[in-house]
C-alpha positions in Angstrom: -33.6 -20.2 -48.1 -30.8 -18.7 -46.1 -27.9 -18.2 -47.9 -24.4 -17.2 -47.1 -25.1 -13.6 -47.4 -27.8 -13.7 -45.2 -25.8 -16.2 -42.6 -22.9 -13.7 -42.7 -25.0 -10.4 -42.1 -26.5 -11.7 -39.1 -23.3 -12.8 -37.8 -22.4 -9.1 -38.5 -25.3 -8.5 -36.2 -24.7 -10.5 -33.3 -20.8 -9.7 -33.2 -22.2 -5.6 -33.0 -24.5 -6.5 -30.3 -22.2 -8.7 -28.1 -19.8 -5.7 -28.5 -22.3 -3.1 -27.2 -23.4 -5.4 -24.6 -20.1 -6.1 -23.6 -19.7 -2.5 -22.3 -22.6 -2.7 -19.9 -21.1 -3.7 -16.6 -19.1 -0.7 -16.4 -21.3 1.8 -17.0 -23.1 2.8 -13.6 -26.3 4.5 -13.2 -27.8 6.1 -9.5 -31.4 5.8 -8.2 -32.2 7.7 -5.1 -35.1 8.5 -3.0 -36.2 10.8 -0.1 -33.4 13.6 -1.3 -30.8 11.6 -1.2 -31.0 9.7 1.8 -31.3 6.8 0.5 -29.3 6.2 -2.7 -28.1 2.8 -5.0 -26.2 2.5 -8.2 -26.9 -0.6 -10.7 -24.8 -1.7 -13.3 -25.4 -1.8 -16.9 -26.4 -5.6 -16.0 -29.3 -4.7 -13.3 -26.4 -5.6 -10.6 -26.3 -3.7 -7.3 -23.2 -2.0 -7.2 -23.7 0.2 -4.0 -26.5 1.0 -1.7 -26.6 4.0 1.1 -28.7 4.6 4.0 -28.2 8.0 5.2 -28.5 7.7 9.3 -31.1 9.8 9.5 -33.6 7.0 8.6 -32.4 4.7 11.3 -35.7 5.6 13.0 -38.3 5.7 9.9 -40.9 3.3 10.0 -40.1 0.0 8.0 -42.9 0.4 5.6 -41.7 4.0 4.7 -38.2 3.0 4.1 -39.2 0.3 1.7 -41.2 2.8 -0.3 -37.9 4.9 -0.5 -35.7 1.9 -1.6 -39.0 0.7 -4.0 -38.6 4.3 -5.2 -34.6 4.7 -5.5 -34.7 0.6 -7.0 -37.6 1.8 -10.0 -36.0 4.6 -10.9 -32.4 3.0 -11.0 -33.6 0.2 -12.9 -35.2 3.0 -15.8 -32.2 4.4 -15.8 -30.8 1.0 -16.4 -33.2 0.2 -19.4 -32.7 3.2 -21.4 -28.8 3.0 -21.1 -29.5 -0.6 -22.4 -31.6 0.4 -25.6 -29.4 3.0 -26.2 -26.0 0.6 -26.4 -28.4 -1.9 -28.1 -29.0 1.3 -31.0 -25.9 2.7 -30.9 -25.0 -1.3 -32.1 -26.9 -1.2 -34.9 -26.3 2.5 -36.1 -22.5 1.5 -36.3 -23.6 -1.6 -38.8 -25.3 0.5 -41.0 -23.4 2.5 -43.8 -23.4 5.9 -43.4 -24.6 7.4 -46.8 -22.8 10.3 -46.9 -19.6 8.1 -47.3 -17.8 9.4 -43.8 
């Protein structure tokens, strides 16, 4: 049922998508909120790299700080997805042959 070939191609496939994956935790993506006051940057992994408070906020009411950080996190963490599925594609373009022969 699964032959060689097929035990070899998806070895092919796993070895492109470790190596595309394997590039995530250094490539850094920003979220911010409130104009920049508040601002974080995630990895490629969804880990926290950084977070800033600008000052001005020391005095903001808790529950509207968290909506920035909610904010500055969901936007971060889109950021963080697309950069993901696009590494994940880019994978599997470079497995495919291009037809032109280049």
């Amino acid at each position: 049922m699964f032959g060689p070939e097929f035990l070899q191609q998806l070895s092919a496939l796993k070895s492109a998508t470790d190596s595309g994956m394997s590039r995530l935790p250094d490539l850094i993506v920003e979220g911010s909120a409130g104009n920049g006051l508040i601002r974080l940057k995630l990895d490629g992994n969804y880990k926290l790299k950084d977070l800033q408070i600008a000052t001005e906020l020391m005095h903001m009411e808790k529950s509207d700080l968290e909506d920035f950080l909610a904010i500055a996190l969901e936007n971060a963490i889109k950021q963080v997805t697309e950069l993901r599925e696009k590494e994940l594609m880019q994978s599997f373009a470079n497995m495919i042959p291009n037809p032109d022969g280049e």
